[in-house]
ZAMARGU-4260 file (C-alpha; in steps of 0.2 Angstrom, whole numbers, plus 5000, padded with zeros to 4 digits):
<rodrens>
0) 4697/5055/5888 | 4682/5052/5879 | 4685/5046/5860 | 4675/5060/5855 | 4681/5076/5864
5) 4693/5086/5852 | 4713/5086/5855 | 4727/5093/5846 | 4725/5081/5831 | 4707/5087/5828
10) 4704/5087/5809 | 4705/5105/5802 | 4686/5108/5796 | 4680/5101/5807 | 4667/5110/5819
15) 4662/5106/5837 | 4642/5106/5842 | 4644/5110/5861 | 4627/5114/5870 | 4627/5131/5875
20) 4617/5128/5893 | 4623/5121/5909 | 4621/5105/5906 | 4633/5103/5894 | 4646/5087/5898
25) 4661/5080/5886 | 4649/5067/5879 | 4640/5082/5874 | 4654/5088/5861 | 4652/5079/5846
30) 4660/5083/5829 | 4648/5091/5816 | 4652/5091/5799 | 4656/5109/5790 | 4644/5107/5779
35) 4630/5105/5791 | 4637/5122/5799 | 4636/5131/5781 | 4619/5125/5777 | 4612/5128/5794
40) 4618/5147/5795 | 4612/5148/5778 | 4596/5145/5785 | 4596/5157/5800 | 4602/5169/5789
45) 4587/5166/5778 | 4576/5167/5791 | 4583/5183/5798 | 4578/5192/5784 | 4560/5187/5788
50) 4560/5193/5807 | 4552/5210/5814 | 4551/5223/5799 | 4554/5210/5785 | 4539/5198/5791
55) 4525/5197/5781 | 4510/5206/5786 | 4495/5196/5799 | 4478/5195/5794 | 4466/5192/5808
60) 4448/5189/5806 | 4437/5200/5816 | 4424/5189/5825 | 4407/5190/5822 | 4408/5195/5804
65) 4406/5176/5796 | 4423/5178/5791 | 4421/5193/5781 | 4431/5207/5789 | 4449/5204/5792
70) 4462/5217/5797 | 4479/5215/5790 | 4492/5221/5802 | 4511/5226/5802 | 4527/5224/5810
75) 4531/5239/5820 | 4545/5244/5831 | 4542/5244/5848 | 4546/5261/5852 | 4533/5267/5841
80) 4520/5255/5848 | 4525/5259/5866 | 4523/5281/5861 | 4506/5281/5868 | 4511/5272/5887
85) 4512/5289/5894 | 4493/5295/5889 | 4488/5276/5893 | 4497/5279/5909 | 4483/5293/5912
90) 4468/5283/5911 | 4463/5280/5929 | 4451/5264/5929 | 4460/5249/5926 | 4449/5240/5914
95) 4447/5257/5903 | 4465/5256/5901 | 4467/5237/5896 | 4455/5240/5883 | 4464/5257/5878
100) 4479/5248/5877 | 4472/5235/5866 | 4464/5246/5854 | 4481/5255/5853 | 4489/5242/5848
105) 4476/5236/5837 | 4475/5253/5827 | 4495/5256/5829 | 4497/5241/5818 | 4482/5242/5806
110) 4490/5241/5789 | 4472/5240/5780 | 4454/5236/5781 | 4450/5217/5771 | 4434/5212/5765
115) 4431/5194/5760 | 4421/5194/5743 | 4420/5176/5737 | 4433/5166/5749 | 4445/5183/5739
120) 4455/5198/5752 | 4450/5213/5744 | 4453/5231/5751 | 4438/5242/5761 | 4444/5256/5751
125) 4436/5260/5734 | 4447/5259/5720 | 4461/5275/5721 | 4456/5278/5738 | 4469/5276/5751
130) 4469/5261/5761 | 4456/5263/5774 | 4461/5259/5792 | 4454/5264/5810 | 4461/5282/5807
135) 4450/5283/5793 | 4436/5298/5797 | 4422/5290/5784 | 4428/5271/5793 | 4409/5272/5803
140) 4399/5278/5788 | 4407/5263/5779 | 4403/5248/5790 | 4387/5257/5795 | 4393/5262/5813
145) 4390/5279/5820 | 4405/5291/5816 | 4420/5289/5830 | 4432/5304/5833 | 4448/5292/5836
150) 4458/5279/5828 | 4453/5269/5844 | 4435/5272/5847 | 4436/5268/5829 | 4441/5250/5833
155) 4431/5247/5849 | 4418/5250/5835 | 4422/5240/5825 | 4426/5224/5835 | 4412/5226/5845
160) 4418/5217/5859 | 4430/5222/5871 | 4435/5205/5876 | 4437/5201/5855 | 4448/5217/5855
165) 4462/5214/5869 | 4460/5194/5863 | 4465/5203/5846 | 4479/5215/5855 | 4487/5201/5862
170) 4487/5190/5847 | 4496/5205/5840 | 4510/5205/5853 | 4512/5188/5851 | 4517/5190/5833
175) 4526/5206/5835 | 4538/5195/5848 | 4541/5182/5835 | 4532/5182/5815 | 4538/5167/5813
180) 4520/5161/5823 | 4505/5154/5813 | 4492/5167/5823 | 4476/5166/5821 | 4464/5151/5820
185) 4479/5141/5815 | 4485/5141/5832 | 4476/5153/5844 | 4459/5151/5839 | 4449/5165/5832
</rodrens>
């Protein structure tokens, strides 16, 4: 028997690290100190509180404004985000309906409109105004774009770009999966 595989006389406190794949042999099990254990699930509970509904919001630039539009989005449940598959579901052309989906998610997750003013985030919206999003009716007459009648043509608007928006879609899923990620220019590009 291995000198390191635990038997009766196993010290008590002592906790064993085994792999949880298949490829876990006895020279795998190896004694880890309590203390380790403690601080680690400390730290998985720590960062618990930051997944899915605790995360911090995302900011993503929008491309082809220099740098100063930015969208900050927000974590939301999946069920919410997944309400609008039937009516996607409807759209016949197959492109049409990529896009859709894109500016679905886009708009579903808007938290606010940002504007950079001197390297500073500051809100579209005019002091006391709500915060303005692609729902918002005066969104066009603000960034000088002809008045949209939905929250999605609003951000097909606004992005300008259909492969810009389902770029932005995905970069959205991917931090909706895990918000822990650095998205945007850190690791994806933008």
């Amino acid at each position: 028997m291995p000198e390191d595989t635990p038997t009766d006389d196993t010290p008590t406190g002592s906790v064993w690290a085994v792999p949880t794949d298949d490829s876990a042999t006895e020279q795998d099990v190896v004694p880890v100190d309590e203390s380790d254990v403690t601080s680690t699930l400390a730290q998985i509970r720590e960062a618990r509180k930051t997944i899915g509904a605790g995360a911090d919001p995302l900011d993503l630039e929008v491309p082809g404004y220099n740098h100063l539009l930015v969208i900050r989005y927000k974590w939301i449940p999946f069920k919410e985000l997944s309400s609008s598959s039937q009516r996607l579901s409807k759209i016949q052309d197959v492109t049409d309906r990529s896009i859709a989906a894109a500016a679905e998610t886009v708009t579903k997750t808007c938290q606010e409109i940002l504007i950079r003013v001197d390297g500073t985030l500051k809100p579209l919206a005019q002091e006391g105004q709500p915060a303005q999003t692609f729902a918002s009716p005066e969104l066009g007459t603000v960034l000088g774009f002809p008045v949209q009648q939905s929250a999605r043509e609003n951000a097909r608007a606004v992005f300008n770009n259909e492969y810009a928006l389902i770029d932005a879609g995905a970069k959205i899923v991917t931090w909706l999966e895990d918000t822990s990620q650095q998205i945007g220019e850190t690791t994806l590009g933008n």
